[in-house]
VMD Tcl script that draws the C-alpha trace (Angstrom):
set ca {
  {-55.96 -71.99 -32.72}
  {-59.41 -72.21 -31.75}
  {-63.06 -70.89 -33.10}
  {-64.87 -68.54 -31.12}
  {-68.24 -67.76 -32.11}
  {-69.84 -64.19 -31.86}
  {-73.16 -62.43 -32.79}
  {-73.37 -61.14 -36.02}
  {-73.91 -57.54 -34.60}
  {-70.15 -57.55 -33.38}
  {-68.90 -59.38 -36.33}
  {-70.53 -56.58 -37.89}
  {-68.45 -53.86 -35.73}
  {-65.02 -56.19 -35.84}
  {-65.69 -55.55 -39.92}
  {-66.29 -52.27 -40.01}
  {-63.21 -51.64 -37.20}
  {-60.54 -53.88 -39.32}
  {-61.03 -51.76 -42.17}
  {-60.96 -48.32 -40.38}
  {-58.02 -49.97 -39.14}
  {-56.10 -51.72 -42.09}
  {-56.08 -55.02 -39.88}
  {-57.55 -58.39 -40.98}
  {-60.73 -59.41 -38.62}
  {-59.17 -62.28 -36.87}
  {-56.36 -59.21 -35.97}
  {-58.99 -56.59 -34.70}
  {-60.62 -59.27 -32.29}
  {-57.15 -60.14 -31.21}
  {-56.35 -56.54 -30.44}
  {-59.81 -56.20 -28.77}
  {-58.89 -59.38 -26.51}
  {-55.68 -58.20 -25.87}
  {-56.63 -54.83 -24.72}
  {-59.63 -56.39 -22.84}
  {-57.76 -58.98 -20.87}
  {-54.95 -56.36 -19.82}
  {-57.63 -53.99 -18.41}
  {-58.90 -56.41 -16.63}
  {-55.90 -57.16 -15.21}
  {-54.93 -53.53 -14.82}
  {-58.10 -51.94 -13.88}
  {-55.83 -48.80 -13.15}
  {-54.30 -48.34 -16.15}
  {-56.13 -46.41 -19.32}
  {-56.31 -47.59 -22.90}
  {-52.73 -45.71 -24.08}
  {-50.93 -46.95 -21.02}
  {-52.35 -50.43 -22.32}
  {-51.15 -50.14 -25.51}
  {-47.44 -49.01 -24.52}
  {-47.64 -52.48 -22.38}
  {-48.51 -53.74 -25.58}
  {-45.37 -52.25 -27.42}
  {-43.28 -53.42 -24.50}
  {-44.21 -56.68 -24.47}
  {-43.95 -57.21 -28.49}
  {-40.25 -55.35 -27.60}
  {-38.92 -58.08 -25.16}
  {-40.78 -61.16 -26.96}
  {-44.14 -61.28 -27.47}
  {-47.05 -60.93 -24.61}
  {-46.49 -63.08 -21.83}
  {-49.41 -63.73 -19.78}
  {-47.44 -65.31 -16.49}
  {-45.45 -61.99 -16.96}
  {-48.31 -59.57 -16.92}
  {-50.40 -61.42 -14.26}
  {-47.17 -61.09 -11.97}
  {-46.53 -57.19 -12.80}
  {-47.89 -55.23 -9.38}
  {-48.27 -51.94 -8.94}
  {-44.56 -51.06 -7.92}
  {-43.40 -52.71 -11.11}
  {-41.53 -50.83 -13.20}
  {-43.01 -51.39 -16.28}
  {-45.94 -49.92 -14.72}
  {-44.70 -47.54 -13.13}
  {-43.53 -46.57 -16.56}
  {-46.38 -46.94 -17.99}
  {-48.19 -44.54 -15.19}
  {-45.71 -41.86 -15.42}
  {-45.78 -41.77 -19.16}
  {-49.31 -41.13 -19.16}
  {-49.46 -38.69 -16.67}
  {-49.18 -35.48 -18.42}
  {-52.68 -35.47 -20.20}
}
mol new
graphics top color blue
foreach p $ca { graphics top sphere $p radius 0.5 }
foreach p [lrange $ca 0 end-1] q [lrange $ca 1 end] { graphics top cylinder $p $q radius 0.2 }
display resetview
C-alpha cells in the first residue's frame, strides 16, 4: 500500500462519486484506476466491455496485470467482451 496524493478538486469528485456510489474513497479511486489502466490498455474496448473484464477477472482470481497486458485482440476474453457489447 502506498499514498498517492491528488488535488483537492478530485478528492472533491472521488467524495461526491463514493457516495453516489455506496463505495469507500480509497474504493472509487481504485475503480477509477482500474478502469483507467484497462482503457489504456484496450483503447478499443468501451467502459461496459471494461467492466465485464472486470467481472471476469474478479471470476478467475482477481485482476492480473501480466494477464491483461498479454490479452490481444483475437483473445477470447475479448472477443467476448466485443461481441457482448455489440448489440447497442
Amino acid at each position: 500500500m502506498g499514498i498517492v496524493k491528488i488535488s483537492e478538486g478530485m478528492h472533491e469528485h472521488l467524495r461526491v462519486a463514493s457516495d453516489a456510489l455506496s463505495r469507500s474513497i480509497n474504493a472509487q479511486a481504485e475503480h477509477w484506476m482500474r478502469i483507467g489502466m484497462l482503457a489504456e490498455l484496450h483503447p478499443n474496448l468501451d467502459h461496459s466491455d471494461l467492466c465485464r473484464l472486470l467481472v471476469r477477472a474478479e471470476l478467475a482470481g482477481g485482476l492480473d496485470l501480466h494477464q491483461l497486458c498479454n490479452l490481444t485482440p483475437d483473445s477470447p476474453s475479448l472477443q467476448l467482451a466485443a461481441a457482448s457489447g455489440a448489440g447497442k
